[in-house]
Structure formats: structure tokens, C-alpha cells
C-alpha positions in Angstrom: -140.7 55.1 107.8 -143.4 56.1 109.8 -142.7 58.9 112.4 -144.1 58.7 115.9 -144.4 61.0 118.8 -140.9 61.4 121.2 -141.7 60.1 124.0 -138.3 60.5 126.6 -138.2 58.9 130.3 -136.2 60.2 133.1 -136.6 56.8 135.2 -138.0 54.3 132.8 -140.6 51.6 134.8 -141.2 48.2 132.8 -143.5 45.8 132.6 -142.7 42.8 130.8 -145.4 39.7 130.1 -147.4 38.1 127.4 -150.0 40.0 125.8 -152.2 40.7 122.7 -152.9 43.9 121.6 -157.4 43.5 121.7 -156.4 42.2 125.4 -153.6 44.6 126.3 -155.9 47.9 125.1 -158.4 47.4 128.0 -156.3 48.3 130.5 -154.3 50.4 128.7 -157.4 52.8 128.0 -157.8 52.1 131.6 -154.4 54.4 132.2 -155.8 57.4 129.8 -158.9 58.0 132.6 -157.6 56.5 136.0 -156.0 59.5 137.1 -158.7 61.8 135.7 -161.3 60.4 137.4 -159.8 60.7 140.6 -157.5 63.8 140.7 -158.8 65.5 137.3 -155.1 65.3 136.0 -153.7 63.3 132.8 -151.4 60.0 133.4 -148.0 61.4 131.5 -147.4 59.2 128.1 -146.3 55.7 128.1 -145.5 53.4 125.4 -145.0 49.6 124.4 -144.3 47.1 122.2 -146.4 44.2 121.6 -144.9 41.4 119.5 -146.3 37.7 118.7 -147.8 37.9 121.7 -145.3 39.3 124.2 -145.5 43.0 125.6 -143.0 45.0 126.9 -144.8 48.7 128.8 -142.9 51.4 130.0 -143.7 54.3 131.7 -142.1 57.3 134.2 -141.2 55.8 137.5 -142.0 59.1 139.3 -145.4 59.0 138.1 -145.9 55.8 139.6 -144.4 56.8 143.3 -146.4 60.6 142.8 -149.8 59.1 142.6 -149.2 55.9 144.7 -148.3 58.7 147.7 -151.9 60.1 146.5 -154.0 57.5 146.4 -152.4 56.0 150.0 -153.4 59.4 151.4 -156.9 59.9 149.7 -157.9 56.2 150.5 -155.6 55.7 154.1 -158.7 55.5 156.2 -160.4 52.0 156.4 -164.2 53.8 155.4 -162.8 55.8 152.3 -161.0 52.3 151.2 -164.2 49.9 152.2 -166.3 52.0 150.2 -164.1 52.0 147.1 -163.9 48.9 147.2 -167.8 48.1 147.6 -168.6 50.5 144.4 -165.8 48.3 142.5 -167.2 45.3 143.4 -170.9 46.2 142.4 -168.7 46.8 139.2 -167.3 43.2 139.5 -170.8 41.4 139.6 -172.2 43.4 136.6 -169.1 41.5 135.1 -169.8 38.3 136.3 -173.2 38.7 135.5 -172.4 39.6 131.7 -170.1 37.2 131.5 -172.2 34.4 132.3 -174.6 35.7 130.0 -172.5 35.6 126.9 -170.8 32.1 127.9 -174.7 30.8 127.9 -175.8 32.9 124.8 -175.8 31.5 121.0 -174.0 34.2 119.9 -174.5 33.0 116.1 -178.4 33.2 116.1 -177.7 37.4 117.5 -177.2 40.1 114.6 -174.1 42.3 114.3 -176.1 45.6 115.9 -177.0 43.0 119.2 -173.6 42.0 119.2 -172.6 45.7 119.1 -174.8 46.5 121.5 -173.5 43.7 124.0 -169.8 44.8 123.0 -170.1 48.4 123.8 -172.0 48.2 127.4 -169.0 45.9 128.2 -166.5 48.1 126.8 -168.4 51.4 129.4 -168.1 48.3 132.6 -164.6 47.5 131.8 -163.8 51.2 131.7 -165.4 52.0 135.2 -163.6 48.6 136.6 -160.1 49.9 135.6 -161.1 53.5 136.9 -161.9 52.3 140.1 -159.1 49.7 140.5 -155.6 50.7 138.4 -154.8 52.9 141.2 -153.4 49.2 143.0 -151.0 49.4 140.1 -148.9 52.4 141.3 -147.2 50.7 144.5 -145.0 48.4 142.0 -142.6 51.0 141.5 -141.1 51.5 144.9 -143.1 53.3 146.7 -144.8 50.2 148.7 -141.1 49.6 150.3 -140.7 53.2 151.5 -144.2 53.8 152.7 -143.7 50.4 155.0 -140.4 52.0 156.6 -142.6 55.1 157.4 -145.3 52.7 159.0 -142.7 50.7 160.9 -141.0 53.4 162.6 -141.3 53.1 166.3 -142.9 49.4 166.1 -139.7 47.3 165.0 -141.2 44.6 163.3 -138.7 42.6 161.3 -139.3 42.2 157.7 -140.7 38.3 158.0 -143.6 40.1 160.4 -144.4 42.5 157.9 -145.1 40.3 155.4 -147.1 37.9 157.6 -149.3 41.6 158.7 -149.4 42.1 154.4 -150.5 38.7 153.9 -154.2 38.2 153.0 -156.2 35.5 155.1 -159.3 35.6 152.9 -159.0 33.1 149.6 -157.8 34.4 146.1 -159.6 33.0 143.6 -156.8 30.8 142.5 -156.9 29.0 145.8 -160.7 28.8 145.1 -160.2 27.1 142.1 -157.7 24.7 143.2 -159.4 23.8 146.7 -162.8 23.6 144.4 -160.1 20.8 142.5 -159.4 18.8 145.4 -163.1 18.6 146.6 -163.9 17.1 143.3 -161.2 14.7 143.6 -162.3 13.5 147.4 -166.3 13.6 146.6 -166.6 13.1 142.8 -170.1 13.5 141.3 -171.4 15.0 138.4 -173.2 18.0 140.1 -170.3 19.4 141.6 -168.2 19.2 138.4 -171.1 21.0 136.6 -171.1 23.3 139.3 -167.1 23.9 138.8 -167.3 24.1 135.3 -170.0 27.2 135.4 -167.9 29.0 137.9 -164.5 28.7 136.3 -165.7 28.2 132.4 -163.4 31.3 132.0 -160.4 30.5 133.6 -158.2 29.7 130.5 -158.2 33.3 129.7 -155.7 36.1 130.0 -153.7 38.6 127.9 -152.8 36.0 125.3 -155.8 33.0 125.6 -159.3 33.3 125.1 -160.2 29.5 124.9 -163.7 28.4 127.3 -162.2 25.7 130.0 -164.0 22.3 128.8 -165.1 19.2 131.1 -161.9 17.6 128.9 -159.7 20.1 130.5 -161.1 20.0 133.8 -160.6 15.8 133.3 -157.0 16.5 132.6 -156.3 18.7 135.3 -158.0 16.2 137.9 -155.7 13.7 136.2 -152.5 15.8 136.7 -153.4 16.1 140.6 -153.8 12.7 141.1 -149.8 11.9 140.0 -149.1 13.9 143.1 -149.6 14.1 147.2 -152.5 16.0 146.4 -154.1 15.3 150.1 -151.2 17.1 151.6 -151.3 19.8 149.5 -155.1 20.4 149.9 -154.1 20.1 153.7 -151.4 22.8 153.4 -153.8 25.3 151.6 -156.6 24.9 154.3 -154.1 25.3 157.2 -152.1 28.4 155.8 -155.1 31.0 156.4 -155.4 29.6 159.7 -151.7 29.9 160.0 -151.1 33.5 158.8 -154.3 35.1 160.9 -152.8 33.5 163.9 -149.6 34.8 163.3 -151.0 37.7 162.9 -152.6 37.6 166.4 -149.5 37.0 168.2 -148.0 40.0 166.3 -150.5 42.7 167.6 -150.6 41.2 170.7 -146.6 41.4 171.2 -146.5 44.5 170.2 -149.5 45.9 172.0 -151.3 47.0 169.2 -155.0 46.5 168.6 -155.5 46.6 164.8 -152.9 46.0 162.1 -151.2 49.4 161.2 -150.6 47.6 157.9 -153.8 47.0 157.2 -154.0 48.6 153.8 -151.3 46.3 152.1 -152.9 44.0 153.4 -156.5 44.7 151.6 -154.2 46.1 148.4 -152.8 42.9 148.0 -156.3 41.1 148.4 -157.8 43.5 145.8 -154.9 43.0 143.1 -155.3 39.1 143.4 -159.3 39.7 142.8 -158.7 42.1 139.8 -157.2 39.0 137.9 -160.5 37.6 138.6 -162.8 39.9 137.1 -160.0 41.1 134.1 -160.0 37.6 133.2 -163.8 36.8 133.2 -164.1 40.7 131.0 -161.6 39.8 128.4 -163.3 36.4 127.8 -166.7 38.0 126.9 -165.0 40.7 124.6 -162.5 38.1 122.7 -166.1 35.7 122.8 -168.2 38.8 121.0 -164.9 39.7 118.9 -164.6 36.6 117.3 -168.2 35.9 116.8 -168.0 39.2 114.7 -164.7 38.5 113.1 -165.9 35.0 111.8 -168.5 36.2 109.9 -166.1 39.0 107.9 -163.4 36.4 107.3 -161.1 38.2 109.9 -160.9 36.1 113.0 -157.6 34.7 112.8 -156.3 38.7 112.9 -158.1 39.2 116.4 -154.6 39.5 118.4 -153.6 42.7 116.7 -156.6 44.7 116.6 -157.6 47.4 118.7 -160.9 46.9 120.7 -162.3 50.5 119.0 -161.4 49.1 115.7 -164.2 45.8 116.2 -166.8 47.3 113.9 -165.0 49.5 111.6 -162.1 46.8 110.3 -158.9 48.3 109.2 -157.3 46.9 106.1 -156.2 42.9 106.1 -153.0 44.6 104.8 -152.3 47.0 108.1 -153.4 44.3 110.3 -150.8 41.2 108.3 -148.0 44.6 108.6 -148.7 44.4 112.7 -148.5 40.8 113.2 -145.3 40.5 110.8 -143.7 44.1 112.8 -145.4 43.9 116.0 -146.4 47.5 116.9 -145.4 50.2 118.9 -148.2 52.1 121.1 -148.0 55.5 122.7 -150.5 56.0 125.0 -150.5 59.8 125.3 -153.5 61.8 126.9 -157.1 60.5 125.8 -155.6 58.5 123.0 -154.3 55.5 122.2 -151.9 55.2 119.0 -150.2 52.0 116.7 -147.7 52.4 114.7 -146.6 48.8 113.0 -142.9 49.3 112.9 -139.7 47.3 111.6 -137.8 46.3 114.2 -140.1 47.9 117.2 -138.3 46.2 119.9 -134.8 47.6 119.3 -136.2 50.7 118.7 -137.8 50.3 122.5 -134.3 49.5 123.7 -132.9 52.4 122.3 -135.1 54.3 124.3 -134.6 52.5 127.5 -130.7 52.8 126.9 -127.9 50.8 128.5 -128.5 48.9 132.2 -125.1 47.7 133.7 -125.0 45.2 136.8 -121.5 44.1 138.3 -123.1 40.4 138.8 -125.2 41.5 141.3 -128.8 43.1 141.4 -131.0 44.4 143.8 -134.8 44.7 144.5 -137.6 44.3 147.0 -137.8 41.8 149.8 -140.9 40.3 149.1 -140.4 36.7 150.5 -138.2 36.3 153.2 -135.1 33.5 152.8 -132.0 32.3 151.3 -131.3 30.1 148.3 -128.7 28.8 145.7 -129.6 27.1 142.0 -129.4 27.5 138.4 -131.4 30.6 136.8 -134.0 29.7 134.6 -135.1 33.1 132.7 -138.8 32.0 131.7 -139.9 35.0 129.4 -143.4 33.2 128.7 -145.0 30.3 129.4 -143.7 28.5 126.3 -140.3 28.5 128.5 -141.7 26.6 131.1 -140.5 23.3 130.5 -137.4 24.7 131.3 -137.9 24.5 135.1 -137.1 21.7 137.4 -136.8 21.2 141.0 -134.7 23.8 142.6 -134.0 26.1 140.2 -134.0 30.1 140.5 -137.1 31.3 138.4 -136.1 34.5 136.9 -139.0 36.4 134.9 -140.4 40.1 134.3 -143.2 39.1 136.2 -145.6 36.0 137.5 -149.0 35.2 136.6 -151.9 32.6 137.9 -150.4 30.4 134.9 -147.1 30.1 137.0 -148.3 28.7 139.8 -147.2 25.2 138.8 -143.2 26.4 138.4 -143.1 28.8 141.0 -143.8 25.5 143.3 -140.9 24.1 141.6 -138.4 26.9 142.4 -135.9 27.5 145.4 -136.7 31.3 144.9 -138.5 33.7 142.6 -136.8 36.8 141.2 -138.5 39.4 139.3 -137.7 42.5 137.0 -140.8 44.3 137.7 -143.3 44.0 140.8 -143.9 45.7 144.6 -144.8 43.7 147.6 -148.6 43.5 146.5 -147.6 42.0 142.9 -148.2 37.6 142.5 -145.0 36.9 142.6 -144.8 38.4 146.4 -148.0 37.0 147.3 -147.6 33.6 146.2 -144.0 33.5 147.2 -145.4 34.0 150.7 -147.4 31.4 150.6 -144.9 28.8 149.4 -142.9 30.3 151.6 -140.2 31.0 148.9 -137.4 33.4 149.0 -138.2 36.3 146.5 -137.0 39.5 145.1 -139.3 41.9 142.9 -138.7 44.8 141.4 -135.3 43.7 139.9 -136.0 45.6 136.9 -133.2 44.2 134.7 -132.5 40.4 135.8 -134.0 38.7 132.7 -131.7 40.8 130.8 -128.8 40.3 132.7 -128.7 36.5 134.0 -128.7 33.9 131.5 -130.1 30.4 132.0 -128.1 28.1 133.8 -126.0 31.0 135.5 -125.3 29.6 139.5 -127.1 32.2 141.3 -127.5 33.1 145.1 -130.6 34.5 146.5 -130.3 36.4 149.5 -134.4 37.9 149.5 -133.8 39.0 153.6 -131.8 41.8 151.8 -132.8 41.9 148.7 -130.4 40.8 146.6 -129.5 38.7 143.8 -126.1 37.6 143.1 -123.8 35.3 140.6 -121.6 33.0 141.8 
């Protein structure tokens, strides 16, 4: 058996949700600089395990909470964070830019050495765009909830009024995507779907998809719309900026205060929402490139288990059939990145993790204020989502763009992993939907159909 480095964790962190491993080892190279580039000091080991398409990360909670207290201090005032964030978006539109390029490009009629050429420059962007944004990552771990108290102290705001200050009133690109929807659906032509399908041709893709959205699929989501009230919900998703910045008015003015003293959650959450963006739109030119390469070696169908470093120097068909039938374990220690396709990699993962009790109850972060009873649902994926109906508790490591549709379903949204900037909190906020993040352990200890209470206003989680 193959013998890999001990890796221990005093407070283990997890992040659950699906995943390849050519996806997953973007931003997992991102970890190995992030920290360097900033503060000149190494991220401390993490590992994972990456199965048929699911991923399970964990690393040392203190290492979170150490360099989110670091990074809210070096970035705290409004110029040092507005002009991060301008250098990460010139970042962003190099992206866009390239990714355009390759969704327009023949890639067939290119050699391997322009492909290579293509691949590579993406692979330096992609590194800069994690260097300058996985820093928004370190607040899931807890230390979002404590730096909040610290801010509140003096100014009394209840927790509903923080999360209206924490809310973003400028569009995600999700809501640009659906309000782009209903616009097609009140003034159809063919200009404006052409225009919708060059803006969004990417959209199908995250850690586990790499398809190009079609005119068939954007014909099938119009169809799905029109089943529904889809007037009032385009109506509720123009009012709810207007909403939340007016709320948001009345807040600093009751409380005397001219600018919001919670301003940087506020553009955190924001920035976390547009990182989805551009990840996406980077992952569908490198899986586009990969598997232009791949076909023409025979290898294509072994895409999800190869590492992005590996494109032009294939291992073995043999290693890469041992990682899809194993999975694989990966340490990411340092500068480098390691796979190890082991037997049985996800019980060896809970070893590591050890035993987590609960006494029927659980607690986490108030991310969405609110009360609520139903049946747990534990979606794991998004192959479980036809288990959710109307009213029921979602229950899953963690929410992404994809779970939208259910999370409208659901009397309340619990999570295992997450901080008040994550997409579970910020689309719970605006479905205004009781939700608790940061859970770490309810998938593991609720079971579908259990009769739970939500009591988000507190944070807890409890079976009846």
C-alpha cells in the first residue's frame, strides 16, 4: 500500500461538494501561493478526497480564523480593499476575454504547441485570480461571526439588521442571468437570445460540468419558467435591491451613523458571489483546451481525474483507471500538490477526522434570520435533488448556483460548512429563508425524513 505524508488536525475545517480533480486543482494550487503572496508565509497542509465526482477538503480551522483576522486588518480600509479589488477585476476581464476567445475558436484546426501555449497563459491568469481573491475564503470558519460582535458593540443592531447592512444591493451574476431570462420571455426576439447566449455560453460549468449552454438549453429553461408565476418573480427580484438599500437607509439613519460600519461584509459577500463568475467562465476554457488535447491521444473520457500539470505529459491509462476506480487522496503541502489513488480513501479521511457526537441537536451561524419545522432532506449532490419538495429542511455541506431551484423549495437551509458571506447565507437572505451555516456535521448526523426544527435567530438546529 502506498504510504503518504501524516497529516494531523487540531480543529479539522471541511468542505464538502462535488468536484473533479482537473477542476478541483485550480484552486487548490490557488491555496499553495495565496498566503505567500500576501504575507510571504506558507498555507499549513491540507488534504482531500475526491471520489466519482464528490470532494470532501479539510483543513486547520485556526488557520482559517489566523489569516481571516489578517487579511480584515491589511484590507479594513475602503481604498486598500477598492483597489484589490480593481487589480482582481482587471484579472477577471483578461478571463472573460480568453474565454470568449476559446468558445469562438476552432480549436481542432490549432496544433498541440498553440493549444499549449493557450493552456499555460490561462493556467499563469487563473493563478493570479486565486492569489488575489482566496483570501474571501478564510471568514467561513468562524471568524465572520466574532468579528461582527466586535463591530456591533456600542451600536445594538439586532442580528436581522446586520444581515440587511451584509446584504449586497448590486446584482450577482445569477440574478443577471435569471432577470436576462425573464426579459427574453416578456420581449422575445432573436437578437437578444443571441445576445444571452454569448454572455452566458459558459454557465453550465462548475467543478463537475464542463458542457457549452446551447440555444436547446436556453429553449428549455424559458419553457420551465413559463410553468410558473414567472411575472411575480421577475417582480420580486427587481424590488429586492430597492428593498434591502432602503432598509439600509433607515438603519444608518436610526442609528445616526453616516456610512455602514459593516461595509466590508458587505463588499466580501459581493466579491465571493462574482468569483463564481469568473471560476466558472476559467474552468470552461481549461476543460474546452483539455479535451481538445485529450481527444486526439484517445484519453478524453479520463479528463476528471487528471491533474491540470499532467495535460501534456499523460500519466499511464493504468494510474489514471486506478484513480477513477479508488478515488484519490491529495495532500496539498507547501508548493506541491500530491495524489495518491488509494483503496478505500474515504474511510481512511474519516479516520482522520475521528468521531463527531451531537445529542439531537446542532449548532451554527445565523445566517438567515427565522423559524421553521419540516422533514430533512440531506442532498449530498445534485443527483439528490429530486428529493426536495415544498417545505422541506434542505440539509447539505454547502449550496451552489445549481441549487437555486431547491433552496426556493425549502422552509430553511442548513449547512455543514459556510460563514455569513457563503451562497447559502446570501441567497437565504434573499428568499428570506431561515438558515444555519457552519453546522459542520449535519449531513452526517440527520438522516432524510428526520422532523427537524430550525431555530436560525439562534442558530440552532434541532430533532423533534
Amino acid at each position: 500500500m502506498t504510504q503518504f505524508p501524516k497529516i494531523s488536525f487540531n480543529s479539522p475545517y471541511t468542505q464538502k461538494g462535488k468536484m473533479n480533480v482537473f477542476q478541483g486543482m485550480f484552486p487548490a494550487k490557488g491555496y499553495t501561493t495565496f498566503s505567500v503572496f500576501d504575507f510571504g508565509r506558507e498555507f499549513k497542509p491540507m488534504l482531500a478526497t475526491i471520489i466519482q465526482g464528490m470532494g470532501q477538503w479539510v483543513f486547520e480551522e485556526s488557520e482559517f480564523n489566523e489569516l481571516a483576522k489578517m487579511y480584515a486588518k491589511k484590507l479594513g480600509e475602503k481604498v486598500a480593499f477598492k483597489e484589490r479589488f480593481g487589480k482582481w477585476m482587471q484579472i477577471c476581464k483578461r478571463i472573460e476575454g480568453f474565454t470568449a476567445e476559446v468558445n469562438e475558436k476552432d480549436l481542432s484546426k490549432l496544433s498541440e504547441d498553440q493549444i499549449k501555449h493557450l493552456f499555460e497563459e490561462l493556467r499563469k491568469t487563473i493563478a493570479e485570480f486565486w492569489n488575489y481573491s482566496m483570501f474571501t475564503e478564510m471568514f467561513d470558519a468562524g471568524y465572520d461571526a466574532e468579528d461582527l460582535e466586535r463591530i456591533n458593540k456600542g451600536l445594538g443592531l439586532s442580528r436581522k439588521e446586520i444581515q440587511v447592512m451584509i446584504t449586497p444591493t448590486k446584482p450577482t451574476y445569477v440574478k443577471e442571468h435569471k432577470q436576462t431570462l425573464y426579459d427574453l420571455l416578456e420581449n422575445p426576439s432573436e437578437e437578444k437570445k443571441q445576445a444571452f447566449l454569448k454572455k452566458f455560453f459558459w454557465i453550465k460549468t462548475d467543478y463537475t460540468e464542463t458542457g457549452k449552454y446551447t440555444e436547446k438549453d436556453l429553449e428549455q429553461e424559458l419553457a420551465e419558467l413559463k410553468k410558473g408565476n414567472w411575472e411575480k418573480e421577475k417582480q420580486e427580484l427587481l424590488k429586492f435591491s430597492k428593498e434591502i438599500e432602503t432598509q439600509q437607509s433607515e438603519i444608518l439613519k436610526s442609528k445616526g451613523l453616516e456610512e455602514n460600519p459593516f461595509w466590508f461584509y458587505k463588499e466580501l459577500t459581493f466579491w465571493r458571489d462574482e468569483r463564481k463568475r469568473y471560476n466558472y467562465m476559467s474552468l470552461f476554457a481549461a476543460t474546452q483546451l483539455a479535451l481538445e488535447v485529450l481527444k486526439r491521444k484517445g484519453f478524453e473520457k479520463h479528463l476528471n481525474v487528471l491533474m491540470p500539470n499532467e495535460l501534456f505529459s499523460l500519466p499511464k491509462k493504468q494510474e489514471l483507471e486506478k484513480r477513477e476506480k479508488n478515488g484519490v487522496i491529495a495532500i496539498v503541502s507547501g508548493k506541491k500538490i500530491e495524489l495518491y489513488a488509494e483503496p478505500d480513501a474515504e474511510e481512511k479521511l474519516e479516520e482522520k477526522l475521528g468521531n463527531q457526537e451531537t445529542k439531537g441537536y446542532l449548532r451554527g451561524m445565523s445566517a438567515s434570520i427565522g423559524t421553521a419545522t419540516g422533514k430533512a432532506k440531506i442532498i449530498l449532490s445534485p443527483k439528490d435533488f429530486h428529493k426536495m419538495q415544498e417545505g422541506n429542511i434542505l440539509v447539505a455541506p454547502a449550496t451552489r448556483p445549481e441549487y437555486v431551484p431547491i433552496m426556493q423549495k425549502a422552509a430553511a437551509i442548513v449547512t455543514d460548512e459556510g460563514g455569513i458571506t457563503c451562497h447559502a447565507a446570501i441567497v437565504s437572505r434573499e428568499f428570506g429563508k431561515p438558515c444555519v451555516v457552519g453546522t459542520k456535521i449535519a449531513t452526517k448526523v440527520f438522516k432524510d425524513n428526520d422532523l427537524l426544527e430550525v431555530r436560525a435567530n439562534h442558530g440552532l438546529v434541532k430533532k423533534l
